[in-house]
N, C-alpha and C positions, 0 to 999 in steps of 0.2 A: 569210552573214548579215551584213549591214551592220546596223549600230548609229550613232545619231547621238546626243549628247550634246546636250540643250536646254535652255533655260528659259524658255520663253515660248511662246504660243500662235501665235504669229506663225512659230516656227522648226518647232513641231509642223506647221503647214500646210505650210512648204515638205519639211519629211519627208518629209511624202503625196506633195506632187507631183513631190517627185524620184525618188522609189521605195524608199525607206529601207524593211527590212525593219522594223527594232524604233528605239523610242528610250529614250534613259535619261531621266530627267526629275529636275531639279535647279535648286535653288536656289544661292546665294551661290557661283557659279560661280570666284571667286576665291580662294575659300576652298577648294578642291577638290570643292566639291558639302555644299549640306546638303538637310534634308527639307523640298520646296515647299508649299506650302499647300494644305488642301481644295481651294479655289474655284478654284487652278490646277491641279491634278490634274483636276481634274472637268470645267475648260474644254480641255484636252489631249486627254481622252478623246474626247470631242466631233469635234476636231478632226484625229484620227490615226488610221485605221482598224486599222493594224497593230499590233504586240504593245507595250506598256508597260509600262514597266522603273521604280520609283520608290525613288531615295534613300531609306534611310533613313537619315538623321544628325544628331542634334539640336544639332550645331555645330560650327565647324571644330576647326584644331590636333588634338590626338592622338585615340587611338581607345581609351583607359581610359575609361568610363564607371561611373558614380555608379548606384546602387540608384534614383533621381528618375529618370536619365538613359533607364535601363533602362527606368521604365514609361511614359516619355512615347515611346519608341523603340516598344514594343509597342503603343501605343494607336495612332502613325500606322499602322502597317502594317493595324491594325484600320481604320482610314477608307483607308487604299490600294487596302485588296479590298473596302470597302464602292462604292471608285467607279468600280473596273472595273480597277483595275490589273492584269496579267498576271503581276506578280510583282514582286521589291522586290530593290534594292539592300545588301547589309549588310555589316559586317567590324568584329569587339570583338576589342583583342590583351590583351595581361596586360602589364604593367609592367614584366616583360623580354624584352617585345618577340617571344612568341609568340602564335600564335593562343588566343583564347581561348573553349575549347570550351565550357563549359558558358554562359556569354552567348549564343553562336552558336545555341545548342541554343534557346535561351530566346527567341529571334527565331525562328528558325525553325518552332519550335511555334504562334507568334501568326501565322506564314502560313500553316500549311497545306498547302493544293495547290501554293501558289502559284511560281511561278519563281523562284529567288534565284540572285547572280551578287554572288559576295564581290567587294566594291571594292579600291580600291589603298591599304588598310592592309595588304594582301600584302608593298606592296614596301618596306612599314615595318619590315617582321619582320626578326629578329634572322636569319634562315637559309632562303633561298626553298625550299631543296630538301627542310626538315623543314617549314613551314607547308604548303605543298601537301600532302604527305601526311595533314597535320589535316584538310585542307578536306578531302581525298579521303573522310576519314573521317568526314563530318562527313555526308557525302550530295549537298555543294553541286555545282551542275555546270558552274561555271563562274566565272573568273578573272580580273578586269580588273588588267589588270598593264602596266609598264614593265619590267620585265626588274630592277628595284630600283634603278633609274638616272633619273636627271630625265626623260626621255625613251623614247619606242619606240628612235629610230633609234641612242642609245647604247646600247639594251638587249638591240640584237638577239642577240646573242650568246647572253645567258641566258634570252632566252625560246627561242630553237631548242632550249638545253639542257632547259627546262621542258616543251614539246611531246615531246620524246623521255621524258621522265621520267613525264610524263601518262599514254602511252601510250593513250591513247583513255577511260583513263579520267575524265577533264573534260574542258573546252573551255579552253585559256589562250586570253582576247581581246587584244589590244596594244591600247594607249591611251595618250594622251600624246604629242603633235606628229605626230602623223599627217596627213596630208594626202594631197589627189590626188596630189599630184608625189611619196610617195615610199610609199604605199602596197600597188603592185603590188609592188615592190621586198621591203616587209615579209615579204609574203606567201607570195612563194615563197624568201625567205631561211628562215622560220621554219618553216612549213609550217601554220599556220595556216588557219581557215576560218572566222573569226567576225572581224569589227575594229573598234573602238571611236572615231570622232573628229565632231569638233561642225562642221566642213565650213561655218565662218562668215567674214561678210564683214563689213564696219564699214556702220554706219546710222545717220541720224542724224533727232531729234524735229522737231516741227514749230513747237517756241518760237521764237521769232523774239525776244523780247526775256532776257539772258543778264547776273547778277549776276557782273560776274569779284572783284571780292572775297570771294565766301562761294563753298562746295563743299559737297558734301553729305556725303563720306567720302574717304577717304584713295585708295580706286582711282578715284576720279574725278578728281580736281585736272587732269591733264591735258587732257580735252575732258569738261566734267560731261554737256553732254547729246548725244552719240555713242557706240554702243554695237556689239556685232555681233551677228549673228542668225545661223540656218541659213540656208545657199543654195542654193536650189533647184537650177541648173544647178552647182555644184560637186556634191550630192548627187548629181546622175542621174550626172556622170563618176566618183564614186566607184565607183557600182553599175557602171559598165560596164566600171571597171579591174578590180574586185573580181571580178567574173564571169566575165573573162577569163583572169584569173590562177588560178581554181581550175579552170577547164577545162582552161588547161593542166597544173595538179597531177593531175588524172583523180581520181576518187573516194577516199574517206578509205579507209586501212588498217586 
């Protein structure tokens, strides 16, 4: 299962045509991901035949959330499967930095049927090897993780250790500096069978006239209007590394 991280409909289209099984869909992407809009949830769908994954985050930095927080968190997920989402991104910890179950439960309820895949307030937690057990018990079936390290490829370690500790019962995804060139690598280090990365290239608008004394925010100062999207031809090499590498792993245990 390839997973591509996006925000925009521009990166949903190259999804499609690179082969990307699912996407996650995300706003303030610098911010590690918050909840994108109606009218871009609804233009994704549009655009992406394959499975949709939607943040739910009503803002960056930590993952304690406000009783306000909490119902504006359950009303997107209520317009996520109003617009065809497949299922919603989530993860509330408790203020010493464990999972925090009954939030978890409280989102979960407002999805329903729907696919949930706790995000990387995993690798925030106080102790990866008792929070998986919460998720385990939580129902959730799957885990966007670094290994609790800024990265996959420093995390490999503890995600190998997290796949044995799973034991089938969830999916750990790696995410976090993933790419073609070191993907296969992950993959059968860990033993993994789902991977998480946004497969982007730099782009750049079609202003031709450009204010260099004003910027619009702080991650822009550098090139205000160059950005990066999904790549199509980086997407299809991922599928064909990814595909490759679970054949050679032969079927899950």
């Amino acid at each position: 299962m390839l997973e591509i991280c996006i925000d925009s409909i521009a990166s949903a289209r190259a999804a499609a045509a690179g082969g990307a099984d699912r996407v996650e869909l995300c706003a303030g992407l610098p911010e590690g991901g918050t909840t994108p809009s109606a009218g871009m949830i609804r233009g994704v769908r549009a655009a992406f035949p394959g499975r949709l994954m939607v943040i739910i985050r009503p803002r960056g930095y930590d993952f304690l959330y406000s009783e306000a927080e909490m119902e504006t968190m359950q009303h997107d997920i209520s317009v996520a499967r109003e617009l065809g989402a497949d299922g919603v991104v989530i993860g509330c910890l408790t203020a010493g930095g464990q999972v925090d179950m009954d939030r978890c439960r409280q989102l979960m309820e407002a999805a329903g049927p729907l696919d949930i895949t706790f995000h990387r307030a995993f690798d925030m937690t106080r102790d990866l090897s008792e929070a998986l057990e919460d998720i385990i018990r939580l129902g959730i079936r799957r885990v966007l993780s670094s290994g609790g390290k800024p990265d996959v490829p420093a995390g490999t370690a503890q995600l190998t250790a997290l796949v044995r500790q799973a034991a089938g019962r969830l999916s750990i995804m790696p995410g976090g500096g993933v790419t073609e060139l070191n993907l296969g690598g992950i993959v059968r280090k860990t033993g993994v069978r789902e991977i998480h990365l946004s497969a982007r290239s730099p782009v750049r608008g079609g202003m031709t006239f450009f204010n260099p004394g004003c910027f619009m925010g702080s991650f822009t100062q550098a090139d205000e209007y160059g950005w990066r999207e999904a790549n199509e031809d980086k997407i299809r090499i991922c599928k064909t590394v990814l595909s490759a590498a679970l054949a050679e792993a032969g079927p899950p245990v």
